[in-house]
C-alpha positions in Angstrom: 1.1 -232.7 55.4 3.0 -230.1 56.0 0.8 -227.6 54.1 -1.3 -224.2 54.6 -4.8 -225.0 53.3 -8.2 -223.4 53.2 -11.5 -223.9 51.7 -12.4 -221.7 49.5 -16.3 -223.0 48.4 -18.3 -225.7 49.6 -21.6 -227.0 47.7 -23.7 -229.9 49.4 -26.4 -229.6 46.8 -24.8 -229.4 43.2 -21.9 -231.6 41.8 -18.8 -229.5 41.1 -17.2 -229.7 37.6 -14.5 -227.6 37.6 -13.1 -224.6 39.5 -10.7 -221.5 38.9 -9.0 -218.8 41.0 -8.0 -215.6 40.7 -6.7 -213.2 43.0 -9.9 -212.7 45.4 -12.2 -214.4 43.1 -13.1 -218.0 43.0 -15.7 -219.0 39.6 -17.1 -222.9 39.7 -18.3 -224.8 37.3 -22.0 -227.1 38.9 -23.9 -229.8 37.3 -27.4 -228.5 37.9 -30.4 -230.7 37.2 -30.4 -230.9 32.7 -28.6 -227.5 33.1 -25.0 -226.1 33.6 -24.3 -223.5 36.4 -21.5 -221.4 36.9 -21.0 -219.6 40.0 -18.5 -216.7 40.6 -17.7 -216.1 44.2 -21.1 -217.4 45.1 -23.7 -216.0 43.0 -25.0 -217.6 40.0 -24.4 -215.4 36.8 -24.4 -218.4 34.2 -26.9 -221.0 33.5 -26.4 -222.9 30.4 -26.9 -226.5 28.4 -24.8 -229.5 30.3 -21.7 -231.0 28.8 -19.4 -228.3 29.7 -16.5 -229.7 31.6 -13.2 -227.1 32.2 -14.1 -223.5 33.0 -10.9 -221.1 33.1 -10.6 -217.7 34.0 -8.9 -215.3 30.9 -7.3 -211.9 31.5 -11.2 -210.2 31.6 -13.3 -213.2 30.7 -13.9 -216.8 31.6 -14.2 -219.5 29.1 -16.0 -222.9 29.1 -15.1 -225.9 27.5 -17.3 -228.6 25.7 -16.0 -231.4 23.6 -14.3 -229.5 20.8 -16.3 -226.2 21.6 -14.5 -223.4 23.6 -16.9 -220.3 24.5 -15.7 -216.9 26.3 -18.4 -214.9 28.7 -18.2 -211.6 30.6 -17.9 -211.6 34.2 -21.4 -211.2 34.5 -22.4 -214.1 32.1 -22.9 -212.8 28.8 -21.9 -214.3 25.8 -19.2 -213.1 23.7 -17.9 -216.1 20.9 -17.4 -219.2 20.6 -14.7 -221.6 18.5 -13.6 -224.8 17.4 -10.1 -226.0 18.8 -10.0 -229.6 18.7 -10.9 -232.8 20.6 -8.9 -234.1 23.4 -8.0 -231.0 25.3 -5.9 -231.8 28.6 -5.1 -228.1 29.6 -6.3 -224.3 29.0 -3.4 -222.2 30.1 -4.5 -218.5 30.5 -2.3 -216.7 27.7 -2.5 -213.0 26.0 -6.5 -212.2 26.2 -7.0 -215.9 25.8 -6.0 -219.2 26.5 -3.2 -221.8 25.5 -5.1 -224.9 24.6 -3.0 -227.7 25.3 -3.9 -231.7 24.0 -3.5 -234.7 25.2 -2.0 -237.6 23.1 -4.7 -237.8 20.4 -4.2 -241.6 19.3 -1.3 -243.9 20.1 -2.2 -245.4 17.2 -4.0 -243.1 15.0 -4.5 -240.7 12.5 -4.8 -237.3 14.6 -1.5 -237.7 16.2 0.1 -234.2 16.1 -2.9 -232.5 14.4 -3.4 -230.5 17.5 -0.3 -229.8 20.0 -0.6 -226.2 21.1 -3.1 -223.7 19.8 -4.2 -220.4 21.0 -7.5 -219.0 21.3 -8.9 -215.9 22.1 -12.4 -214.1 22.5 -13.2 -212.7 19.0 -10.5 -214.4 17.2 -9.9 -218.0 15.3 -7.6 -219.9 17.0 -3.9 -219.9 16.1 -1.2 -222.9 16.1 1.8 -223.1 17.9 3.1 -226.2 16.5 6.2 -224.9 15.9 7.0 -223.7 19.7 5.3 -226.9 21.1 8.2 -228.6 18.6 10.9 -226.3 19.5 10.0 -227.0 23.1 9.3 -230.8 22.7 5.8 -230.6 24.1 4.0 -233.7 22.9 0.9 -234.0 25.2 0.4 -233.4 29.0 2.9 -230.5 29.0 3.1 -228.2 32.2 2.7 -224.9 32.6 3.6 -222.4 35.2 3.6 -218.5 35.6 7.6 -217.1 36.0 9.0 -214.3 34.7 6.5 -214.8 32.5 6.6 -218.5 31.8 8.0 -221.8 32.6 7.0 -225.5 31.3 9.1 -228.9 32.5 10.7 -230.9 29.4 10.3 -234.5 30.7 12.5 -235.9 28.1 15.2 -233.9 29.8 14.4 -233.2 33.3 15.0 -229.7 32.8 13.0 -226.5 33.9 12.6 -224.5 30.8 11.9 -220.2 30.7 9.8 -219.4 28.0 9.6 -215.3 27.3 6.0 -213.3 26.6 6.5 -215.2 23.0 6.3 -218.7 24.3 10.6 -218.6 23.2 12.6 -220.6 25.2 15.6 -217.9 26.8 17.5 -221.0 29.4 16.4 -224.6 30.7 17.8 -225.7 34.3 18.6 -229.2 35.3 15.7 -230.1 37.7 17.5 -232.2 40.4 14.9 -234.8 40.8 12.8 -237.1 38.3 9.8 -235.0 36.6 8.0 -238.2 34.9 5.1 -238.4 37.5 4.8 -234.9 38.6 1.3 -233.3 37.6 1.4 -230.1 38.8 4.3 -227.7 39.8 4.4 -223.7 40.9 6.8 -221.2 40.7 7.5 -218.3 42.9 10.4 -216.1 43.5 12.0 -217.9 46.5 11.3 -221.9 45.1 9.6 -224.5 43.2 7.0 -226.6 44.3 6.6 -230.2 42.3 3.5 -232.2 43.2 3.3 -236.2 42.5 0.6 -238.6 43.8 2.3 -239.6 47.0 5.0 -236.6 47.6 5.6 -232.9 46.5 9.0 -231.6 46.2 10.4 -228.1 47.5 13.4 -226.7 44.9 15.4 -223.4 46.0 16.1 -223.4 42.6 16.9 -219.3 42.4 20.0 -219.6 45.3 21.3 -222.3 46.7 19.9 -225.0 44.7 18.5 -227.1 47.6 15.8 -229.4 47.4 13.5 -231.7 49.7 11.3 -234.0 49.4 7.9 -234.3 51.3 5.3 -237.3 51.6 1.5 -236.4 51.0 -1.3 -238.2 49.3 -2.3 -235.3 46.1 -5.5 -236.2 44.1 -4.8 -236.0 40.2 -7.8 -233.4 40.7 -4.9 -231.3 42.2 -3.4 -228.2 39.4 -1.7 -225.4 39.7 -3.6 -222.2 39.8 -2.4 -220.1 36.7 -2.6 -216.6 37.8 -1.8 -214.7 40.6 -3.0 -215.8 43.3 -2.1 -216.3 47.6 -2.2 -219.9 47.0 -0.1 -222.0 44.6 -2.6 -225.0 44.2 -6.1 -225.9 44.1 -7.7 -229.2 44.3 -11.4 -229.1 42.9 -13.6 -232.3 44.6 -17.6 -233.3 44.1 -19.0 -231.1 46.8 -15.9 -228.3 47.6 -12.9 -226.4 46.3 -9.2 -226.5 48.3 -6.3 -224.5 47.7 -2.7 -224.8 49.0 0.8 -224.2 49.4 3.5 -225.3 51.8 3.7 -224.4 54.6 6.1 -221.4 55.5 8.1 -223.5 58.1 8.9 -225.6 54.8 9.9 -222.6 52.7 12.4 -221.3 55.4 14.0 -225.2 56.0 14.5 -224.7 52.1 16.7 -221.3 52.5 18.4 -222.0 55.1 
């Protein structure tokens, strides 16, 4: 598939929930037996009640999510707060000292649609609304994130590429060259783009010549991008391990040439 991969943790015993790298450390989310575990690079340093199902890393915490409930810990498990921000969270995009907290459509046909569209939350803090960037941006639900110079997020009403400054301000959007409906994960690095779908992932030498190609490969929707820095661009989190990925570096000199 074209694609360097490795294995970063494997659990035989435990269900997985949820995973998150960064840099050289790897923290997992396990359904224990009427408890919650979270693991970071192996060792256990967090056992809670169940119903937890997103773990994130922040800039010097981690942060679990259940139903509406979002709750920041130390590295070394212990508790620091705990907020309200909202049912129907599809994303938690690591932001400032916290987290973007990005929704998923919240009713076709309802009441809540719009309540919640981007809010921030942070250890210690309430959480704040970004309505009017998610408007100015024309982020409805199931928006994508990436990590360049500092930010990035698609616009699929336009197929563009749009930079977003420390401020979550759009400074330029790019045409992307390809349809971005079904993607559901993309990366950015300083050489290209990488666009994941289901059944193919896309290679954009978006920074030079402007190339792209287009790869088949069969992705899992358990497939995201990994927010912050890491060797990898990718991580797919299954039942019993954790993958990451990124293509291959035969793919990324076809690209520039």
């Amino acid at each position: 598939m074209h694609l360097s991969e490795e294995t970063i943790y494997t659990n035989k015993q435990l269900l997985i929930l949820d995973a998150d790298c960064k840099k050289e450390q790897t923290i997992v989310l396990l359904k224990g037996k009427g408890e919650n575990i979270v693991q970071l690079n192996g060792e256990t340093i967090f056992t809670g009640p169940t119903g937890h199902h997103k773990i994130r890393f922040t800039k010097e915490h981690f942060c679990l999510l259940s139903d509406s409930t979002l709750s920041f810990y130390k590295l070394n498990g212990e508790f620091v707060s705990e907020c309200d921000i909202g049912t129907n969270v599809f994303e938690l995009f690591p932001y400032r000292q916290g987290v973007l907290c990005i929704y998923g459509d919240e009713g076709v046909f309802g009441k809540k649609m719009g309540k919640n569209r981007l809010n921030y939350a942070a250890p210690l803090a309430k959480p704040e609304s970004y309505l009017e960037t998610a408007l100015e941006n024309k982020i409805l639900y199931d928006a994508l994130f990436a990590r360049y110079k500092p930010f990035a997020c698609l616009g699929w009403e336009s197929d563009e590429l749009i930079f977003l400054n420390d401020k979550l301000k759009k400074e330029k959007a790019i045409k992307v060259p390809f349809a971005t409906g079904n993607i559901f994960a993309f990366a950015l690095t300083y050489e290209f783009g990488a666009f994941i779908e289901e059944t193919r992932f896309w290679l954009w030498d978006f920074e030079t010549n402007g190339r792209f190609l287009e790869y088949p490969g069969d992705f899992s929707y358990n497939t995201r991008a990994i927010f912050h820095r890491h060797k990898y661009l990718f991580m797919s989190v299954f039942e019993h391990e954790v993958q990451v990925f990124k293509p291959a570096n035969s793919l990324m000199y076809k690209v520039a040439d």
